[in-house]
N, C-alpha and C positions, 0 to 999 in steps of 0.2 A: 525548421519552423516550430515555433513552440506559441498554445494556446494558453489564456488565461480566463477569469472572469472573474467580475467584480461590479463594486455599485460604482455609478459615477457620479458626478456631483451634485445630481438633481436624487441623488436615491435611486435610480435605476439600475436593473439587472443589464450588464455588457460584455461583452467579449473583445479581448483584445489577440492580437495576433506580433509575433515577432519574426522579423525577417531581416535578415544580416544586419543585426546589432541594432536596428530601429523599431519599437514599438508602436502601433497605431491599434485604434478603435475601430473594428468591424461591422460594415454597416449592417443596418437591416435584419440582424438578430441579435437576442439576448440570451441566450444560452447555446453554449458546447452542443448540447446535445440536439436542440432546434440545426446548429449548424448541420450537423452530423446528418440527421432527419435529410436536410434537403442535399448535403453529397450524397447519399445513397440511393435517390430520385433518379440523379443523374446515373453518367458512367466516368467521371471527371476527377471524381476525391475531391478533398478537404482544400488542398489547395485551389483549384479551379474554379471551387464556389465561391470564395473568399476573396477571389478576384474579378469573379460577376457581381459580387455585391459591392468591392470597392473599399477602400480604405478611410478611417475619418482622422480625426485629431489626434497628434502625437501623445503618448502617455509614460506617466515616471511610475513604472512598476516599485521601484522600492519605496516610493512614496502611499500609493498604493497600500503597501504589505504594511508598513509601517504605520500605517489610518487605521488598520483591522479592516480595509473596503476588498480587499482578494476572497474569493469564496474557493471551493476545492475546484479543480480544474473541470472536473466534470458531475452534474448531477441528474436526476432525474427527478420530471413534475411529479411524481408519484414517490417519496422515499423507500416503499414497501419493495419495487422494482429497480433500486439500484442491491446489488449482491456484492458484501465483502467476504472475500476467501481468500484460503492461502497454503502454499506447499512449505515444505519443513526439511530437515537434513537433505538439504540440495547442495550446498556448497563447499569445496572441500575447505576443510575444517571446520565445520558445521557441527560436526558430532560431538567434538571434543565437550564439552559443556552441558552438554543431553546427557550425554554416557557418565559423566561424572554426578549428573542429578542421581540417576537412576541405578548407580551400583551406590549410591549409598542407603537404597530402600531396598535394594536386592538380596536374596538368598540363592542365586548364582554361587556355584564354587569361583576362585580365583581362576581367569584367564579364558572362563567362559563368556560369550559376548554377551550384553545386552540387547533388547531387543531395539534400542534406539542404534546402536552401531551395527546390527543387521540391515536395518533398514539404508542406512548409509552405504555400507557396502553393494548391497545390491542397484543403488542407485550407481554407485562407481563405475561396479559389472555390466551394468545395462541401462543406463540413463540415458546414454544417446546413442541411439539405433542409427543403420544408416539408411542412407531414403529406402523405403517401402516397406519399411520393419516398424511392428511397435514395440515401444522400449516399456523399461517397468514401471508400476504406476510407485507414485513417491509417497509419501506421507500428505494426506491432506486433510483441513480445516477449516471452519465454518468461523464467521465471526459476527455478520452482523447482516443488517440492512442498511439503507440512506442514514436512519436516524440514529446510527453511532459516529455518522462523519462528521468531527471535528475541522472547520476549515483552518486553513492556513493563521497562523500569528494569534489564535484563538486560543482558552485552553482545554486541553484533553479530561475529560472526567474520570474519575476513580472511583469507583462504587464505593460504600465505607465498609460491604467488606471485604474488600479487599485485603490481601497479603502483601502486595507488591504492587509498584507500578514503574513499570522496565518497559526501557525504550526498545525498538527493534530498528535501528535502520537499512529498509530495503527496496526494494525496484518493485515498485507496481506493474503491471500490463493493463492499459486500461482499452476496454471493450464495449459494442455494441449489438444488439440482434438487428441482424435486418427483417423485412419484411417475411422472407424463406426459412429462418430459422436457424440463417449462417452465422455464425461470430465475424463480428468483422472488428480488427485489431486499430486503433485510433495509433496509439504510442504508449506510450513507457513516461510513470513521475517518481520523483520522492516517495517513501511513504514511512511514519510512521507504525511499525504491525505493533502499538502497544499492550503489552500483555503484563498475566502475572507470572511470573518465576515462583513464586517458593510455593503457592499454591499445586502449580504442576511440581514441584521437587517432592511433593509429600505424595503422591502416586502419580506415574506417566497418564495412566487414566484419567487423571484431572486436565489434561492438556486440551481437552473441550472447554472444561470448564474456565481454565486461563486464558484461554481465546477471547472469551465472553464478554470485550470490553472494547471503547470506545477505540478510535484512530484516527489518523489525518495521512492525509495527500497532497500533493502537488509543491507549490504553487504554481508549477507550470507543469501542461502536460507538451514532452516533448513527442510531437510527430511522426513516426516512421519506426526504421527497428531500431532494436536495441544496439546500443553498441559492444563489442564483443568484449573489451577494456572497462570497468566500471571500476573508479575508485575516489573515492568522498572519504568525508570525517563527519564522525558523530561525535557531539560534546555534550556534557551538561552544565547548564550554566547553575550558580547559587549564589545570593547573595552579590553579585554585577561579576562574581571571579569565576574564572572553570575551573567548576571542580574536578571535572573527569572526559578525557577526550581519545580516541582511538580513530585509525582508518577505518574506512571497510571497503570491502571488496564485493563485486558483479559484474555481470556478463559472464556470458557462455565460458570464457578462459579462466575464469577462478569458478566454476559452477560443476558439478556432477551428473545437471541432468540439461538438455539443451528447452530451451523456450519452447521449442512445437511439441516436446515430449511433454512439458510439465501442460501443456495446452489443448492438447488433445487428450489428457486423464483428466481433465476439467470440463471438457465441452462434450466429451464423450456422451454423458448422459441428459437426454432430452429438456429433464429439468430445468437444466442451464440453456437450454437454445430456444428462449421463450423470444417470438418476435417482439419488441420493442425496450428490451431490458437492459441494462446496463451494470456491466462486471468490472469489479475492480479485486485484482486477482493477486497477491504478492507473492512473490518468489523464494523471500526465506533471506536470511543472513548470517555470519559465522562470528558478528562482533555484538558482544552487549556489555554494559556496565556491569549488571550482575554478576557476571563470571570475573568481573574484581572486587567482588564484595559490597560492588556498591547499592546503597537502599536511597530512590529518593525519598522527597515529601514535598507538603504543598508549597506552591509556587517556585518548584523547579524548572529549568525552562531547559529542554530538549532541541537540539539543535543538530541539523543534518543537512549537509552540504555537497552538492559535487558539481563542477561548471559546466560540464554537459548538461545540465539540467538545469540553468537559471540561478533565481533565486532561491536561499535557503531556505528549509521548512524548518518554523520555531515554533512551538507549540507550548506553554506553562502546564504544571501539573495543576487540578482543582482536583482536590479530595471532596468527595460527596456526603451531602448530610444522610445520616441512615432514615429510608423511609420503607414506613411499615407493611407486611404484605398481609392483605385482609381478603381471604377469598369468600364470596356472597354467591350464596345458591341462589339460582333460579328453576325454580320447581312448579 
């Protein structure tokens, strides 16, 4: 089952739902998260509700995507309360391209590790405990709130100052608090984690700061777990031709640390277990254009694909005009 939402033709916020290869409109709510709200009333889930409210008019998702009318699969009435985060050197070969940022700003002798292929490693050693064990906590990062989600077919902004703007294609977890304070896990979309690269290459301590920037999700959130096999392409388009396109790889069988591990050093702290909130949490990736040298610029268009997951998420680069920062006492 995989969720969407969008406007539909009167301009209204909708929800559509997919169920063996048919899309229809759900009745009765207008947002994911309204759905979400009243499964969690019950004791039914997402599907059950979705069938007390009933199914409406058939819908052409790629027509949809292609209107700019898809929004990200899940938001929150409050932007401030939906949380972007994200764990890092999770999958194997993940490092490879971290370690190479980082021994070129290093004064490591030769063969001593960096501190980004420590982290890797340990995540190897101890990523995934076996039940009643906790494994090690991974690399994590902060990126945004609601107000850096770029939706679907939309385009992603780049600060102007920016150094870079490098795609990440990776598997989101997307989440909700319930009323108690539990996470409760919706499904897995696309995501964009777009960041900067050569900002974080000039100190690993800027990897905060590279975080710092806008993303995209979906367009559909798929339902249920993850699959243990994840494998998609990421390309960038320029000019109508691809300039640059690689696989990538997720799920648990190309990963170093398993989902409940990287999920419980996320939820762990109270912070994150706010009743009503909404997390959209990515997992990390081992493929970027960057580590082939590639730089884009405006109006490149980012493209990541994988059929377990629907439609592709495209997203154009918009380079940002530089706006001034003028700080005003109030005394």
């Amino acid at each position: 089952m995989h969720l969407i939402q969008y406007y539909d033709d009167q301009g209204n916020r909708a929800v559509g739902v997919t169920l063996d290869g048919q899309t229809h409109r759900v009745n009765g709510v207008a947002s994911v998260y309204e759905l979400t709200q009243r499964a969690m009333r019950g004791i039914d889930g997402l599907g059950n509700s979705i069938a007390e409210l009933g199914l409406g008019e058939p819908l052409d998702k790629a027509r949809l995507l292609a209107e700019g009318r898809l929004l990200a699969p899940i938001d929150h009435p409050d932007p401030a309360h939906l949380h972007v985060t994200g764990t890092g050197l999770t999958h194997l070969g993940s490092a490879a391209t971290r370690d190479a940022m980082h021994k070129a700003n290093s004064d490591k002798p030769a063969g001593e590790l960096t501190d980004s292929m420590k982290m890797f490693h340990m995540g190897l050693e101890g990523g995934k405990p076996v039940a009643g064990e906790k494994g090690v906590q991974p690399e994590w990062f902060y990126k945004g709130n609601g107000h850096i989600v770029s939706n679907p077919g939309h385009p992603i902004p780049s600060p102007s100052f920016a150094l870079d703007a490098g795609e990440e294609p990776e598997i989101a977890g997307i989440y909700v608090i319930d009323q108690h304070g539990q996470p409760r896990r919706l499904g897995f979309a696309l995501a964009n984690e777009f960041s900067d690269h050569v900002t974080e290459r000039i100190n690993y301590l800027y990897l905060a700061h590279s975080k710092l920037r806008a993303c995209s999700f979906g367009p559909e959130l798929r339902v249920g777990d993850l699959p243990s096999h994840v494998e998609g392409m990421s390309r960038i388009w320029r000019d109508g031709e691809v300039l640059w396109e690689k696989p990538f790889l997720s799920g648990e069988d190309n990963m170093s640390h398993t989902i409940a591990n990287l999920e419980y050093h996320h939820f762990k702290y109270p912070l994150f277990c706010q009743p009503g909130d909404v997390h959209v949490h990515c997992f990390g990736t081992a493929t970027l254009s960057f580590a082939d040298g590639i730089s884009t610029r405006q109006d490149d268009i980012f493209e990541i694909e994988e059929s377990q997951f629907g439609l592709p998420l495209r997203n154009p680069v918009r380079v940002e005009q530089e706006r001034p920062t003028i700080i005003h006492g109030i005394y």
